[in-house]
PDB file with SEQRES, HELIX, SHEET and CRYST1 records, atoms N, CA, C and O in Angstrom:
SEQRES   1 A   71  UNK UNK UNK UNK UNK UNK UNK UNK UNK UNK UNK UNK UNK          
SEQRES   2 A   71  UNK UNK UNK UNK UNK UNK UNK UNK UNK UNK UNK UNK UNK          
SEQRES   3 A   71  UNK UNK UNK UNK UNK UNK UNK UNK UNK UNK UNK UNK UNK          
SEQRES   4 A   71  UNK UNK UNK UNK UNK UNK UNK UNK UNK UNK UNK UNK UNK          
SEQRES   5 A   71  UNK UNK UNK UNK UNK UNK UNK UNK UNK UNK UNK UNK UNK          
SEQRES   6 A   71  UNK UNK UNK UNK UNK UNK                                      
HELIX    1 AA1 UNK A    2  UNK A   21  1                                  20    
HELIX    2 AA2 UNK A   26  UNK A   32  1                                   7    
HELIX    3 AA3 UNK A   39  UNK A   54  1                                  16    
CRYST1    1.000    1.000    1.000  90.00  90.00  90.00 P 1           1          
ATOM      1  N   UNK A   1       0.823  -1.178   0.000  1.00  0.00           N  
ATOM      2  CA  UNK A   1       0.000   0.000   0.000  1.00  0.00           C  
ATOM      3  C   UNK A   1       0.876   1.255   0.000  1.00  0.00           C  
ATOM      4  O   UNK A   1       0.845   2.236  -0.743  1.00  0.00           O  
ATOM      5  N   UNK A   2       1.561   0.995   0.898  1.00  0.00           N  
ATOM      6  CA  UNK A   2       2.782   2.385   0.984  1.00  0.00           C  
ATOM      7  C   UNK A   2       3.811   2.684  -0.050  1.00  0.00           C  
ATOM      8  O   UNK A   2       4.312   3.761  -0.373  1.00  0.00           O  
ATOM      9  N   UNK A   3       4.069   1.110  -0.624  1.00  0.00           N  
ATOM     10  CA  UNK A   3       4.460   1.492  -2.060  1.00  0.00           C  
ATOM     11  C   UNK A   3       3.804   1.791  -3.567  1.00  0.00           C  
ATOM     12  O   UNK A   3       4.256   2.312  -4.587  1.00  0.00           O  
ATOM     13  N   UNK A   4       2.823   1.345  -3.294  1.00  0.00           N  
ATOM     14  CA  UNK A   4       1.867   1.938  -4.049  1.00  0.00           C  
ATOM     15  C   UNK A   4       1.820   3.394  -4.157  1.00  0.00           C  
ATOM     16  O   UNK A   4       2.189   3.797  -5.260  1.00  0.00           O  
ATOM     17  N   UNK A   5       1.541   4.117  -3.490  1.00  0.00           N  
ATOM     18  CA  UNK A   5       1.841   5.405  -2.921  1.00  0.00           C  
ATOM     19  C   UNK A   5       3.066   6.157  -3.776  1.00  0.00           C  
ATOM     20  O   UNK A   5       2.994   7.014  -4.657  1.00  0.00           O  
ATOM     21  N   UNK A   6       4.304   5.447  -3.122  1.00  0.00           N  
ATOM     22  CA  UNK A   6       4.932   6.072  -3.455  1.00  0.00           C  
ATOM     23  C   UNK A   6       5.098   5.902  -4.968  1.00  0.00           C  
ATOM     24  O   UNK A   6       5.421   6.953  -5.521  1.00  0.00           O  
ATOM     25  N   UNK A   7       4.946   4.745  -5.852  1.00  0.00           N  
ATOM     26  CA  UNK A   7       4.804   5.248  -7.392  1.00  0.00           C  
ATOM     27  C   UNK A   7       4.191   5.700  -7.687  1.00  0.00           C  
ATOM     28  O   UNK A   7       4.569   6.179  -8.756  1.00  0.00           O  
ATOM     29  N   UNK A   8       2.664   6.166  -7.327  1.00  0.00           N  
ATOM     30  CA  UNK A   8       1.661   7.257  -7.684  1.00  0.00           C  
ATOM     31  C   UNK A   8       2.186   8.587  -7.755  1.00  0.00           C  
ATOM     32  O   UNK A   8       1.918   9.535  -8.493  1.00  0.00           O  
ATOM     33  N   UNK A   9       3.124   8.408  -6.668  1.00  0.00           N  
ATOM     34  CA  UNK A   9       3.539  10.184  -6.350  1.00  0.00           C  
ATOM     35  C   UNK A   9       5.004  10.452  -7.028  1.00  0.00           C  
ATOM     36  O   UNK A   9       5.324  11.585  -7.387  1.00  0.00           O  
ATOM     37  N   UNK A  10       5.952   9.211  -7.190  1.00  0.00           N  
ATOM     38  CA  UNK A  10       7.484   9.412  -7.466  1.00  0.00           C  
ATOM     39  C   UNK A  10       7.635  10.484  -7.817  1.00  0.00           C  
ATOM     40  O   UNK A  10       8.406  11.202  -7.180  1.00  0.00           O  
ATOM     41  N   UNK A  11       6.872  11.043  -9.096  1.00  0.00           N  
ATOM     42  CA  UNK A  11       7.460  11.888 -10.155  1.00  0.00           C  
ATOM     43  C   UNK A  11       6.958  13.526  -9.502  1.00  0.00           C  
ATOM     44  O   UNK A  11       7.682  14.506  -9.678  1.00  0.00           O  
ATOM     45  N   UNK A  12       5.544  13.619  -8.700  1.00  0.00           N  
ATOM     46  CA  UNK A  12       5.590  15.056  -8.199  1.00  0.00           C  
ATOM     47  C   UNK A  12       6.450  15.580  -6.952  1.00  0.00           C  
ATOM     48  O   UNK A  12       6.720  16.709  -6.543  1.00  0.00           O  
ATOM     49  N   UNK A  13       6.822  14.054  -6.441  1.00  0.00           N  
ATOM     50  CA  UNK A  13       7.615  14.324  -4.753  1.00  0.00           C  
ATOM     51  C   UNK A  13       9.347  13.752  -4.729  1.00  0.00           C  
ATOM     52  O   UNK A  13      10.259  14.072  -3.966  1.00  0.00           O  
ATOM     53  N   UNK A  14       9.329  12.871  -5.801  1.00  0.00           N  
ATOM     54  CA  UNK A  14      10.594  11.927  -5.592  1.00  0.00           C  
ATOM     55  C   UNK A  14      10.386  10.618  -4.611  1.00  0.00           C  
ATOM     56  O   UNK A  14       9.613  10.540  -3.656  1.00  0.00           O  
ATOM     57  N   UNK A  15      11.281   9.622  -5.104  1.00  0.00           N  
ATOM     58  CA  UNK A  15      11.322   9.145  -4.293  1.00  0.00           C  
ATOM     59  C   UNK A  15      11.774   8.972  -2.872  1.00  0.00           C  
ATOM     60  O   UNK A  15      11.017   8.777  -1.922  1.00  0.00           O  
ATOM     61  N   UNK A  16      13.330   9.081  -2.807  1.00  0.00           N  
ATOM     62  CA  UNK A  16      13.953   9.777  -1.369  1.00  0.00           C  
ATOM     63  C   UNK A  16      12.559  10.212  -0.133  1.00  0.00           C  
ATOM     64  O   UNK A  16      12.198   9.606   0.876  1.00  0.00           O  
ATOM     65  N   UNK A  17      11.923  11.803  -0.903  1.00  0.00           N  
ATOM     66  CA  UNK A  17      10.993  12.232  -0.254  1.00  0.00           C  
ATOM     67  C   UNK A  17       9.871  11.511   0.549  1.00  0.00           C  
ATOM     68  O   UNK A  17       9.683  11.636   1.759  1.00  0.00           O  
ATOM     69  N   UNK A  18       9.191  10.775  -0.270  1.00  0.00           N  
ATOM     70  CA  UNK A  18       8.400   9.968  -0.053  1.00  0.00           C  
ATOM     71  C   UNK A  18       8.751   9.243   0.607  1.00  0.00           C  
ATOM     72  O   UNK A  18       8.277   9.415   1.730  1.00  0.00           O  
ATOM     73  N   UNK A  19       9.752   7.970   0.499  1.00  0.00           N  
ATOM     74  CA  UNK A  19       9.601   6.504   1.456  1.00  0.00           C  
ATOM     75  C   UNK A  19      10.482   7.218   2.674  1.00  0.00           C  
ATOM     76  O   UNK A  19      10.659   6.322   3.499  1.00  0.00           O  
ATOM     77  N   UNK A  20      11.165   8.547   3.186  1.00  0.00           N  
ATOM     78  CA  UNK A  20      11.483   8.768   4.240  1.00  0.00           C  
ATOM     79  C   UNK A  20       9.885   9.348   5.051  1.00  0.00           C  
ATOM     80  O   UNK A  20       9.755   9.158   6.260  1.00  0.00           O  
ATOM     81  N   UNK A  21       9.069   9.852   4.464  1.00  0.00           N  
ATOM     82  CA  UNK A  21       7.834  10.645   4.995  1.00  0.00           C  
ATOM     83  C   UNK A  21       6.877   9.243   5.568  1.00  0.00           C  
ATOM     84  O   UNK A  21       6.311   9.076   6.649  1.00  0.00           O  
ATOM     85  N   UNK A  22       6.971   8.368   4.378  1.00  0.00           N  
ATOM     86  CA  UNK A  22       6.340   6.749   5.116  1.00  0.00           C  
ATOM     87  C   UNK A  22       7.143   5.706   5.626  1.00  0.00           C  
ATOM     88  O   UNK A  22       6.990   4.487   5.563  1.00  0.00           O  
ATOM     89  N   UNK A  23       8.003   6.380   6.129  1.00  0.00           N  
ATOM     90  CA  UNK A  23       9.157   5.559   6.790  1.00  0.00           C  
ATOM     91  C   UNK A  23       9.332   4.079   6.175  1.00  0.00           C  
ATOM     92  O   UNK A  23       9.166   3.089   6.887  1.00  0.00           O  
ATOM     93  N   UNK A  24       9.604   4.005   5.105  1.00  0.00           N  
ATOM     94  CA  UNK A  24       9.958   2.768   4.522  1.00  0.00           C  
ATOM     95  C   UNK A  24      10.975   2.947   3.367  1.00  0.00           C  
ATOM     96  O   UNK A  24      11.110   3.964   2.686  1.00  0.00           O  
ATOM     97  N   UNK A  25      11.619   1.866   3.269  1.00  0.00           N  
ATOM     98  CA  UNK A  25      13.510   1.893   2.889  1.00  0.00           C  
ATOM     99  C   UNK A  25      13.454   2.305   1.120  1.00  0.00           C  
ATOM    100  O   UNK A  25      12.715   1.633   0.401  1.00  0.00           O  
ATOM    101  N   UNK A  26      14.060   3.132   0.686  1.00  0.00           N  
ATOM    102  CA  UNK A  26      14.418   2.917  -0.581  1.00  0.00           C  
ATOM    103  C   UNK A  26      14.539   1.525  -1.371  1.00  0.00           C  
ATOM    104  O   UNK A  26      14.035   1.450  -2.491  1.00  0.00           O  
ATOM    105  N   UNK A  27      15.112   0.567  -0.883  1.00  0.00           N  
ATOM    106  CA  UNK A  27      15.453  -0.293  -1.557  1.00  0.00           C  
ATOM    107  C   UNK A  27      14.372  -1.487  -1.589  1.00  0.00           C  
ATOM    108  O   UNK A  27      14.300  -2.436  -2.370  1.00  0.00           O  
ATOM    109  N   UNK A  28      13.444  -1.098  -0.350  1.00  0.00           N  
ATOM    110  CA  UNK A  28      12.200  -2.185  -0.047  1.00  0.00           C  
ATOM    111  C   UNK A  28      11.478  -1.596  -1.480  1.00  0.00           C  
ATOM    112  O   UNK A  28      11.035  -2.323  -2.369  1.00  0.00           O  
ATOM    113  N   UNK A  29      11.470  -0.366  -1.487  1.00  0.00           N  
ATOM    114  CA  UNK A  29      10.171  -0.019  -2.680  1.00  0.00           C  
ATOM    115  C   UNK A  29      11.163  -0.159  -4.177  1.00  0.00           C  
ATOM    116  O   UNK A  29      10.757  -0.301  -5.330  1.00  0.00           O  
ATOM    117  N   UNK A  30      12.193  -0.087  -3.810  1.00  0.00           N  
ATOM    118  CA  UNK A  30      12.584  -0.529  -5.710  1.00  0.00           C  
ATOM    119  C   UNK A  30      12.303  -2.044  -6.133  1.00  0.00           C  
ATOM    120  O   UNK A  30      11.959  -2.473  -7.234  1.00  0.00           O  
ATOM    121  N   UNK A  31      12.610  -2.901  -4.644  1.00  0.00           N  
ATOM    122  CA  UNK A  31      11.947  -4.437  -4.848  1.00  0.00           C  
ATOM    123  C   UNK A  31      11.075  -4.484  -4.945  1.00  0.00           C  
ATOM    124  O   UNK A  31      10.953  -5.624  -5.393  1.00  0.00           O  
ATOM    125  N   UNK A  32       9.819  -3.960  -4.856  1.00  0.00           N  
ATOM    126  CA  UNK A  32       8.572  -4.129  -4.376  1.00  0.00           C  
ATOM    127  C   UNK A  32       8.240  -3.667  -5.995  1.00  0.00           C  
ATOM    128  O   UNK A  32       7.351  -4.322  -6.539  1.00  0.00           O  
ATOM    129  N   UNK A  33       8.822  -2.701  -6.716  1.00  0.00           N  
ATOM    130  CA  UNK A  33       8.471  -2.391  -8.188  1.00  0.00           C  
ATOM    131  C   UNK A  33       8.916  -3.632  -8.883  1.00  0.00           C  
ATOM    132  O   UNK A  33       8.388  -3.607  -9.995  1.00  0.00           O  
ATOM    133  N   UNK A  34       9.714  -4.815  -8.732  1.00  0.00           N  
ATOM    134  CA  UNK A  34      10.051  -5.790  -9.442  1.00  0.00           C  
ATOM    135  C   UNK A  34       9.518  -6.999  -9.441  1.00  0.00           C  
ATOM    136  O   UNK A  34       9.554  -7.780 -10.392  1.00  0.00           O  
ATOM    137  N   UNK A  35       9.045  -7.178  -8.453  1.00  0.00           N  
ATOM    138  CA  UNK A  35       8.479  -8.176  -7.786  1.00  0.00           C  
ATOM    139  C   UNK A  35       6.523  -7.811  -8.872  1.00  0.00           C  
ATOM    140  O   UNK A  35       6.033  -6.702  -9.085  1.00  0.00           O  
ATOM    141  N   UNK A  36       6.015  -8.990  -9.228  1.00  0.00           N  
ATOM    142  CA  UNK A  36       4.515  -9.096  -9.724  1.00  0.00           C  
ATOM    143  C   UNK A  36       3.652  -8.970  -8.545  1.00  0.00           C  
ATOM    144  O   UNK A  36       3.850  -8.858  -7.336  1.00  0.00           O  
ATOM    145  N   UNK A  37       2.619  -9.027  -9.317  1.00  0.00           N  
ATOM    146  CA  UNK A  37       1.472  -8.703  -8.065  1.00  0.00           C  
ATOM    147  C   UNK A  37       1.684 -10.232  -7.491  1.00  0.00           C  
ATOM    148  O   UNK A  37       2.256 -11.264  -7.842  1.00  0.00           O  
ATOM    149  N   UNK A  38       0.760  -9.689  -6.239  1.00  0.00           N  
ATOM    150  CA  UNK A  38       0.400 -10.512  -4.782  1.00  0.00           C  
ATOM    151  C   UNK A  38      -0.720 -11.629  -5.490  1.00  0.00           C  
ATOM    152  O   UNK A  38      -1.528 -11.448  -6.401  1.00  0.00           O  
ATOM    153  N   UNK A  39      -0.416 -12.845  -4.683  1.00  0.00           N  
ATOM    154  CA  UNK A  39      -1.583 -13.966  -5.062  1.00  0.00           C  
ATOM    155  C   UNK A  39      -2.744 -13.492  -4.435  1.00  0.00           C  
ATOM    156  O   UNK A  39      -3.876 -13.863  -4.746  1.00  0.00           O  
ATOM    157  N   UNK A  40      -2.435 -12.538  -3.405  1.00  0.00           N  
ATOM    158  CA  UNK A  40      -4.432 -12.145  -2.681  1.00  0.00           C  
ATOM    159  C   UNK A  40      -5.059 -11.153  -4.098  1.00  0.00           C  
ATOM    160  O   UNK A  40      -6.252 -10.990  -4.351  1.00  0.00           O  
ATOM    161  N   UNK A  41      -3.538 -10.410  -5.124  1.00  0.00           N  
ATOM    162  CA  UNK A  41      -4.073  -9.725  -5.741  1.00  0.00           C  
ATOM    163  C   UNK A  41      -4.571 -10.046  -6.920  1.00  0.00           C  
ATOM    164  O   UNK A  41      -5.421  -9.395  -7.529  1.00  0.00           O  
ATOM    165  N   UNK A  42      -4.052 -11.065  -7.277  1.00  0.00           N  
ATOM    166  CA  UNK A  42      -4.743 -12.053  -8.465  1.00  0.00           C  
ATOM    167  C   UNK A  42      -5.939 -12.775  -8.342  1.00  0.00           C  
ATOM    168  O   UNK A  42      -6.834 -12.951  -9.169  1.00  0.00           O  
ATOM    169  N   UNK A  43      -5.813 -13.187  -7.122  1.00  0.00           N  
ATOM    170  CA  UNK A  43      -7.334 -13.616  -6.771  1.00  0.00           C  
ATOM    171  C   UNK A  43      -8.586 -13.053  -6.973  1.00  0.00           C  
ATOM    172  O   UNK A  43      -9.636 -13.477  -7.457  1.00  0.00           O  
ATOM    173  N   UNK A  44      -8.069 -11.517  -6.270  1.00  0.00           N  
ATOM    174  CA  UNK A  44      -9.095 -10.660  -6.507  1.00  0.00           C  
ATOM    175  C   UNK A  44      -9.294  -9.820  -7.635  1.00  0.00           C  
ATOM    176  O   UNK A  44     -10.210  -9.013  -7.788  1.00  0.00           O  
ATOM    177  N   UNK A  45      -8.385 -10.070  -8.390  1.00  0.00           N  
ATOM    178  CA  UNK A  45      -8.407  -9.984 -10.240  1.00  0.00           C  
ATOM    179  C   UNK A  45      -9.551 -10.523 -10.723  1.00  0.00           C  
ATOM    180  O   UNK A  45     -10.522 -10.041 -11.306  1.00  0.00           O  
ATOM    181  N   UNK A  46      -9.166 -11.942 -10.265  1.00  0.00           N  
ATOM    182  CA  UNK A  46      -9.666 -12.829 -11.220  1.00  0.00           C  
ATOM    183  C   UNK A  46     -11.357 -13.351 -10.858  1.00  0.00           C  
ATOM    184  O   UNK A  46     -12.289 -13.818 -11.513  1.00  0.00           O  
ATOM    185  N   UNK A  47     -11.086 -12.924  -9.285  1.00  0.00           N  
ATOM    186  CA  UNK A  47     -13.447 -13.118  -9.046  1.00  0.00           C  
ATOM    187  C   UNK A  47     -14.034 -12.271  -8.988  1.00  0.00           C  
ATOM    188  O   UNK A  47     -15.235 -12.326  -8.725  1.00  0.00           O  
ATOM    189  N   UNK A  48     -13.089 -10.660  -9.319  1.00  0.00           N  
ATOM    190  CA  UNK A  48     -13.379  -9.625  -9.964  1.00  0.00           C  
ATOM    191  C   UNK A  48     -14.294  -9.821 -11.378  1.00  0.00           C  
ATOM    192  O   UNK A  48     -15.503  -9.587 -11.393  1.00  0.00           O  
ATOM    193  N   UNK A  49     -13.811 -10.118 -12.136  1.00  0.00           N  
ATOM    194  CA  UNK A  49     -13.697 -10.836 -13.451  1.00  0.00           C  
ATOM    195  C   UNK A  49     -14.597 -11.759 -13.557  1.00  0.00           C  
ATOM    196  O   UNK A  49     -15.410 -11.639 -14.472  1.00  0.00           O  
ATOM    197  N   UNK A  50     -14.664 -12.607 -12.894  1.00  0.00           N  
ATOM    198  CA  UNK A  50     -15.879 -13.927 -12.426  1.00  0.00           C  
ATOM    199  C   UNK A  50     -17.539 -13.240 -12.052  1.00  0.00           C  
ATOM    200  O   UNK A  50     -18.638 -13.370 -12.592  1.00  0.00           O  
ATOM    201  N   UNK A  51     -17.237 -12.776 -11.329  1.00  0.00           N  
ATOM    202  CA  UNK A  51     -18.721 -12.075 -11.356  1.00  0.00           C  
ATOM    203  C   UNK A  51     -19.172 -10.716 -12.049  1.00  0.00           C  
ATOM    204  O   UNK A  51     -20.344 -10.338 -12.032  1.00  0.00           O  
ATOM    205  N   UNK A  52     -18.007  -9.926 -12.737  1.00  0.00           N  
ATOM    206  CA  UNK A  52     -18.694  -9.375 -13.779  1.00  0.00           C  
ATOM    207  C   UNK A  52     -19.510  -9.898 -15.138  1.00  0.00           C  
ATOM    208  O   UNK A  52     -20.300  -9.324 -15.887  1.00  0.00           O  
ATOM    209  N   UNK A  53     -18.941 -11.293 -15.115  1.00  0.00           N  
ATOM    210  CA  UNK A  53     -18.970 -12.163 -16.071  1.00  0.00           C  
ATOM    211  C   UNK A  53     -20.484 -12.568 -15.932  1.00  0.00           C  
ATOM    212  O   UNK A  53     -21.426 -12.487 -16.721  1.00  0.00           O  
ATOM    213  N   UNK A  54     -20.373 -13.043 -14.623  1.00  0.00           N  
ATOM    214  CA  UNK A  54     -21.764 -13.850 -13.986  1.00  0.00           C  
ATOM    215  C   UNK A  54     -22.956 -12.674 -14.057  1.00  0.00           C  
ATOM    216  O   UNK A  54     -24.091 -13.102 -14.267  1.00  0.00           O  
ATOM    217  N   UNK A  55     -22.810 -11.382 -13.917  1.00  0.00           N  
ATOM    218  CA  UNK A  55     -23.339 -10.305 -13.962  1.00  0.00           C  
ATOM    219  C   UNK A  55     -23.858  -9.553 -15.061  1.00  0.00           C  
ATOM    220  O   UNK A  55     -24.796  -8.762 -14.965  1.00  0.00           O  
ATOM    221  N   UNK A  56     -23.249  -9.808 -16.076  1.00  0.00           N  
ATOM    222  CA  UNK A  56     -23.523  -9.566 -17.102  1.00  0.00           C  
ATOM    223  C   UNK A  56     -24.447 -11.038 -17.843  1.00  0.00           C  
ATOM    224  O   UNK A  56     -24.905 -10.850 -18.970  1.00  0.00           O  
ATOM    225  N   UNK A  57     -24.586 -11.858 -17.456  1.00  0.00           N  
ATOM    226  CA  UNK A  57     -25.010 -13.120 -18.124  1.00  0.00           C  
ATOM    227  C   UNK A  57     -26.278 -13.268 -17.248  1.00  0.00           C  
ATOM    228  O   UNK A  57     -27.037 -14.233 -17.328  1.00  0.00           O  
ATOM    229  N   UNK A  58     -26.430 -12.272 -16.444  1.00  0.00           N  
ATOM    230  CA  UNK A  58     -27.543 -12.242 -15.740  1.00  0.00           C  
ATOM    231  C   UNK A  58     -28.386 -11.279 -15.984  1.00  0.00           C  
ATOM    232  O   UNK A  58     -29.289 -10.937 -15.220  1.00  0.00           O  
ATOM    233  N   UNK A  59     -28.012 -10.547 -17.601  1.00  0.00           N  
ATOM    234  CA  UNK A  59     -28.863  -9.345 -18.360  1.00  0.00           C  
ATOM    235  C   UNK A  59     -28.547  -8.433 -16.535  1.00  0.00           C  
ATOM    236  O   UNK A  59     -29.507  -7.999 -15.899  1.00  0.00           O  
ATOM    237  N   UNK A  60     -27.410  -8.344 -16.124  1.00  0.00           N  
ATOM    238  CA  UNK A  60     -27.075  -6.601 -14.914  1.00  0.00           C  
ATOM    239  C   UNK A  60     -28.331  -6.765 -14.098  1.00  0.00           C  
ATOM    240  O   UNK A  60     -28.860  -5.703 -13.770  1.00  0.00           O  
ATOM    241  N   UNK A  61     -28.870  -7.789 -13.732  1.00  0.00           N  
ATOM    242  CA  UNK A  61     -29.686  -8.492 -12.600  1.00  0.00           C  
ATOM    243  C   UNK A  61     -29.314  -8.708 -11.325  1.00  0.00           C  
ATOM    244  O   UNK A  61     -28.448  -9.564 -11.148  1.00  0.00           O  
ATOM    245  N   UNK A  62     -30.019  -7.807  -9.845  1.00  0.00           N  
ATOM    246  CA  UNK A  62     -29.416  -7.826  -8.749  1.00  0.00           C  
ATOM    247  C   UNK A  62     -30.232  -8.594  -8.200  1.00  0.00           C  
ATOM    248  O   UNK A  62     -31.452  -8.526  -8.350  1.00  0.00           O  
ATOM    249  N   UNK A  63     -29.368  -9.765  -7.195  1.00  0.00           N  
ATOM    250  CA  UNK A  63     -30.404  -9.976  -5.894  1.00  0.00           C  
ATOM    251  C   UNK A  63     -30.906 -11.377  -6.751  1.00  0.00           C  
ATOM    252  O   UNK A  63     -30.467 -11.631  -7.872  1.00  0.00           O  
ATOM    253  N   UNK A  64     -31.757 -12.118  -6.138  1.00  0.00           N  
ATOM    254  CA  UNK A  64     -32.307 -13.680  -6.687  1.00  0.00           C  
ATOM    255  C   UNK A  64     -33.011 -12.919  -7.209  1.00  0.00           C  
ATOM    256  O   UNK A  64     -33.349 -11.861  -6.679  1.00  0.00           O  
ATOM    257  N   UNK A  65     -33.394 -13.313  -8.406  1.00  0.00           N  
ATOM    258  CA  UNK A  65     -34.905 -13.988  -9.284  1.00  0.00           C  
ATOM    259  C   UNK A  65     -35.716 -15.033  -9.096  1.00  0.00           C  
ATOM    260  O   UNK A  65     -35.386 -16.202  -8.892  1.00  0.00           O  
ATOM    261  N   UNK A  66     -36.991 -14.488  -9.188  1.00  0.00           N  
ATOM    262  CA  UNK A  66     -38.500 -15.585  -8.982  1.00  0.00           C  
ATOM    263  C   UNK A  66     -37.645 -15.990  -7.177  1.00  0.00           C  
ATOM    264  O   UNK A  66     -37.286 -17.132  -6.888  1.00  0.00           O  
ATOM    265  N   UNK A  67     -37.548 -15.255  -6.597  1.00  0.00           N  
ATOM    266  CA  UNK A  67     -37.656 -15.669  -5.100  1.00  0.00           C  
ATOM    267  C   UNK A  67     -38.831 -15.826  -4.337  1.00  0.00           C  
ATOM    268  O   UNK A  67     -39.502 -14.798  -4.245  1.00  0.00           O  
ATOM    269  N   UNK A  68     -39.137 -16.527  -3.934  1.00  0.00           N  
ATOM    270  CA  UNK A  68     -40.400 -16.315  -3.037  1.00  0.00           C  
ATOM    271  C   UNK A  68     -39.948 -16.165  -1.640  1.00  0.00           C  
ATOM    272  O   UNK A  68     -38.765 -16.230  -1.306  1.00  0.00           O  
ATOM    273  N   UNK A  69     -41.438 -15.858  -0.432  1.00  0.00           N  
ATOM    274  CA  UNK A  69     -41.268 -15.604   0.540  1.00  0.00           C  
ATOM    275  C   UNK A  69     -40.202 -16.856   1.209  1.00  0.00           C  
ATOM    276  O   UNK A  69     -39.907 -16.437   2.329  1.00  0.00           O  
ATOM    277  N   UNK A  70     -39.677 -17.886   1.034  1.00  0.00           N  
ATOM    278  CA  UNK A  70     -39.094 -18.757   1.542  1.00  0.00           C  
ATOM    279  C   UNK A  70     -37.682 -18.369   1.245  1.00  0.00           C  
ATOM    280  O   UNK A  70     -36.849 -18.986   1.908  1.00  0.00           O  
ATOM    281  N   UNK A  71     -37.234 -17.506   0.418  1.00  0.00           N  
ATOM    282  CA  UNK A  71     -35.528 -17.099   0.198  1.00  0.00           C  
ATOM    283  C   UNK A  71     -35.123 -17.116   1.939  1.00  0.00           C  
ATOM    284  O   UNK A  71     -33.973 -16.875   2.308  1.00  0.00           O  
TER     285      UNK A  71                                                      
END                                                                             
């Protein structure tokens, strides 16, 4: 998250600036740019993706259909 941050901002603040203001190391956030996303973040890519899918195949339909009082 904090490195996130700081590549959003690199170019209006620097870096230096930044990971001393969020107290985290220069060299943690140049790894952290090399390194791919997180498996929690692929996950949530990908059932991202899964239920837009499901959502759309549901003609953008919220909530059950034909439910009766027994849902």
């Amino acid at each position: 998250m904090k490195y996130a941050f700081v590549e959003e901002n690199r170019r209006q603040y620097g870096v230096p600036a930044l990971c001393e203001a969020l107290q985290v190391s220069r060299s943690g956030y140049y790894a952290a740019r090399q390194r791919g996303p997180s498996a929690r973040l692929q996950r949530q890519v990908d059932l991202t993706a899964r239920i837009r899918t499901i959502h759309q195949a549901s003609r953008e339909s919220y909530g059950l259909l034909g439910c009766t009082s027994s849902c």
